[in-house]
N, C-alpha and C positions, 0 to 999 in steps of 0.2 A: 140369437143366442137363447137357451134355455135359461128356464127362469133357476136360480140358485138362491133364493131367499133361505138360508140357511147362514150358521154358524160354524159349518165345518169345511174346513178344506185341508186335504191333506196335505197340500204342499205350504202351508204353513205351522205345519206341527212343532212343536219346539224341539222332537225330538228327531226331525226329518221324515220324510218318506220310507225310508228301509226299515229303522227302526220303527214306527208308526204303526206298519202293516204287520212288524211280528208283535205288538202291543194288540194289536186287531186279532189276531191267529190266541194268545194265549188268554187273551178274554173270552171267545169263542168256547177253547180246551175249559176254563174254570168252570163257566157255567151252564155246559153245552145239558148236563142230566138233569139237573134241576127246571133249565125252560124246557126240555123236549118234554118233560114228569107233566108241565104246567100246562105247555102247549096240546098234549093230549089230553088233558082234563077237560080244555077249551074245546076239544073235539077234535082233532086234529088226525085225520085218518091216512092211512092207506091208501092210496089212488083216488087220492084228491087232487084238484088244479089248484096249485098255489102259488099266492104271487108273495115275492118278498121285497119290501121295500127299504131303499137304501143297503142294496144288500152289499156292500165293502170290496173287499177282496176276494170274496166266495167262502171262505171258511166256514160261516152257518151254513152255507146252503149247502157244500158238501156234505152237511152229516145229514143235512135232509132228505139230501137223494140217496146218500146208505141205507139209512132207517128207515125210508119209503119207497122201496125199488117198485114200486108199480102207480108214485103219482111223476104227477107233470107239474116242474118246477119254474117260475119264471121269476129270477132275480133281476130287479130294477133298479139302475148305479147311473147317474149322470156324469162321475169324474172320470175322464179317459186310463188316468192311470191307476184306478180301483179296477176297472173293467179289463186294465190290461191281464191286470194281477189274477181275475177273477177267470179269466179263461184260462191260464196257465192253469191255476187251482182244480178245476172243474175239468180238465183234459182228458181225466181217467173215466170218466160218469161215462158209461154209455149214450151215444149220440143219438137227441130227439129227446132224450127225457129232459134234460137242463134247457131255456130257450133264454141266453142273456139280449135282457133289452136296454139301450143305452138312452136314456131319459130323467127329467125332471119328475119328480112325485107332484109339484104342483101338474105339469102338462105328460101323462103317463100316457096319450092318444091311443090306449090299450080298449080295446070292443066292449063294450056294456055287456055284461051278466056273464062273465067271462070264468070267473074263480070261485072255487068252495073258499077259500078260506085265504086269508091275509096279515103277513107277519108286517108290521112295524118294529125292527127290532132296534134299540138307542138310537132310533132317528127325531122322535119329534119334541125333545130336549134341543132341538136344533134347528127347529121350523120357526121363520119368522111368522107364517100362516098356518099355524095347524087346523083351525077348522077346515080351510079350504081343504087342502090334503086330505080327511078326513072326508070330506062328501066326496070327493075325487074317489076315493078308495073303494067306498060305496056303491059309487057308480058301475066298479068293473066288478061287484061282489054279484054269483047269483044271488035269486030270491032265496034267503034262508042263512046263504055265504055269514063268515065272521072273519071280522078285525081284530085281531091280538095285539094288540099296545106292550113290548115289553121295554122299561125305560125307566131312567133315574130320578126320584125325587128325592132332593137335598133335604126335603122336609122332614124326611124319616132314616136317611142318610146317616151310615158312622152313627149310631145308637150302640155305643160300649159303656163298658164297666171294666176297669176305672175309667173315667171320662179322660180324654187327652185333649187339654184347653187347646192346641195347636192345633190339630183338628178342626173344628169349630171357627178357627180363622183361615186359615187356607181354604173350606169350602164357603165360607159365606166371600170371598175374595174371588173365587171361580163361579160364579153366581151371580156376581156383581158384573164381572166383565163379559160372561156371555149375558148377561141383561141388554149391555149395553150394545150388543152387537141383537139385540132381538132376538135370545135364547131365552128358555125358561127354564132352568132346573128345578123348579119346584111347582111342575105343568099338574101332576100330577093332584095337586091341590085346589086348583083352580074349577070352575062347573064349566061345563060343555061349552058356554060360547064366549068361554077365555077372553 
């Protein structure tokens, strides 16, 4: 079996699988301008080989292969029924651009010096081992390739005015219990070798 050192599973969602995956699809829709804005700051080109990790049900990576009709996409999902969802998604992409590969981010058995560039997108809030994952990623990066980390930290999390006290305990309570399952929502805070 693949390794799943992870906090997520969708077949435990509270809100189920069907609901879960359009929870997946409108998180995508909210902030798909702002990371693609960020994602090309980070360099993010045109007819680059990109691998996406933990990529869901494919709804990122559809807008990547719109936005990028001349790279080579490789979204990496080890739950069968993300990947189910992810080809359905991905149906319309012309065939050969998208390559879904069904694996663990710890054991991604993807070739050495393989991608320009690498999206982590809200996955490693969910890595019992993020470093490992992280030299793993490395590994399939060319000389030069870059990792995009895009992910939550509770640290900086819900910063409103008026402050909403409820707030503040509902996340320090989500926080707690993926602690306890070897999450870290507050990864973000922590120096490289977590």
């Amino acid at each position: 079996m693949q390794n799943r050192d992870s906090t997520y599973r969708i077949q435990k969602s509270s809100l189920g699988v069907e609901r879960e995956i359009e929870r997946l699809k409108i998180q995508v829709q909210m902030g798909w301008e702002k990371e693609y804005r960020n994602l090309q700051w980070y360099g993010l080109q045109n007819g680059m080989d990109i691998l996406e990790l933990g990529s869901g049900p494919g709804y990122f990576t559809e807008k990547l292969a719109l936005n990028l009709p001349k790279s080579q996409i490789t979204p990496l999902e080890i739950d069968p029924i993300l990947m189910d969802k992810a080809t359905q998604t991905l149906s319309s992409i012309p065939q050969g651009r998208v390559q879904l590969v069904q694996a663990s981010v710890y054991q991604t058995e993807l070739p050495d010096n393989s991608f320009d560039f690498a999206i982590a997108r809200l996955l490693f809030l969910h890595l019992h081992h993020p470093v490992e994952v992280a030299k793993g990623i490395y590994r399939v990066l060319k000389p030069g390739g870059k990792l995009v980390i895009i992910d939550v930290d509770d640290g900086i999390f819900g910063v409103i005015h008026p402050q909403v006290e409820s707030l503040h305990t509902i996340l320090t309570k989500i926080a707690k219990y993926q602690e306890a399952h070897w999450g870290n929502r507050y990864l973000g805070l922590h120096s490289p070798d977590c």
